[in-house]
C-alpha positions in Angstrom: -15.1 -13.2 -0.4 -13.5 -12.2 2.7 -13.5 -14.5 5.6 -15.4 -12.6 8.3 -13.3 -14.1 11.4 -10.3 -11.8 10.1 -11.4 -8.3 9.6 -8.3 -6.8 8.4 -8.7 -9.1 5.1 -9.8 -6.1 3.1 -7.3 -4.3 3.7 -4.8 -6.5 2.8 -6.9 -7.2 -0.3 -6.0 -3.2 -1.3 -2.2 -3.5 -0.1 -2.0 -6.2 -2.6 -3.2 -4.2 -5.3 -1.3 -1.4 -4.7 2.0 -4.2 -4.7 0.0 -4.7 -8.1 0.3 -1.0 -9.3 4.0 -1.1 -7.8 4.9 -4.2 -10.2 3.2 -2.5 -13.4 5.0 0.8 -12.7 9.0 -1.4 -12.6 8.9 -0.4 -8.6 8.5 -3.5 -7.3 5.7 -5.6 -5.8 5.0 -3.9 -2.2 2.1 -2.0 -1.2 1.0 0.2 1.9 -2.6 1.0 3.3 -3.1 3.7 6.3 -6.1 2.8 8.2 -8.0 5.1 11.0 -8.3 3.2 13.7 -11.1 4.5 15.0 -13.1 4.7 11.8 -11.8 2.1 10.1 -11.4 4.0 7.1 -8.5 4.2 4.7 -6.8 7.6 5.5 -4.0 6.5 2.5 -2.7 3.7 0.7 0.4 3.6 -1.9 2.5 1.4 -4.2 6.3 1.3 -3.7 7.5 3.9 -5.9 11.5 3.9 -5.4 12.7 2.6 -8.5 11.1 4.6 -11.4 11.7 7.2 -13.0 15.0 7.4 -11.1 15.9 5.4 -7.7 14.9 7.2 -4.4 15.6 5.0 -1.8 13.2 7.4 0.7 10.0 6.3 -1.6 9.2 2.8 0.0 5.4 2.3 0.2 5.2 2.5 4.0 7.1 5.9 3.7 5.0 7.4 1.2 1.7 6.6 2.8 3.0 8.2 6.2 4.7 10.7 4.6 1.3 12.1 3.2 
């Protein structure tokens, strides 16, 4: 359960199971999640996907999510 006094824990909950996805896909364990500000809803989230099927070393996590 999520410790109320930090409110950012859920989304660090779904970064880590992006990093999850990452790991499972041979592209490494790091994950990205966009959040609104405002609304505090996820506008994008993403596994790191620069390794498979072929290296691209523009396809880190944190560039995909803003790159969508």
């Amino acid at each position: 359960m999520p410790d109320p006094r930090y409110e950012d824990n859920p989304f660090i909950l779904i970064t880590v199971k992006e990093a999850l996805a990452g790991t499972r896909q041979h592209n490494g364990g790091i994950g990205a999640c966009l959040v609104c500000e405002a609304t505090g809803e996820i506008v994008e989230r993403s596994p790191n996907q620069q390794h498979m099927p072929y290296f691209r070393s523009d396809l880190h996590a944190e560039m995909v999510v803003l790159d969508r």
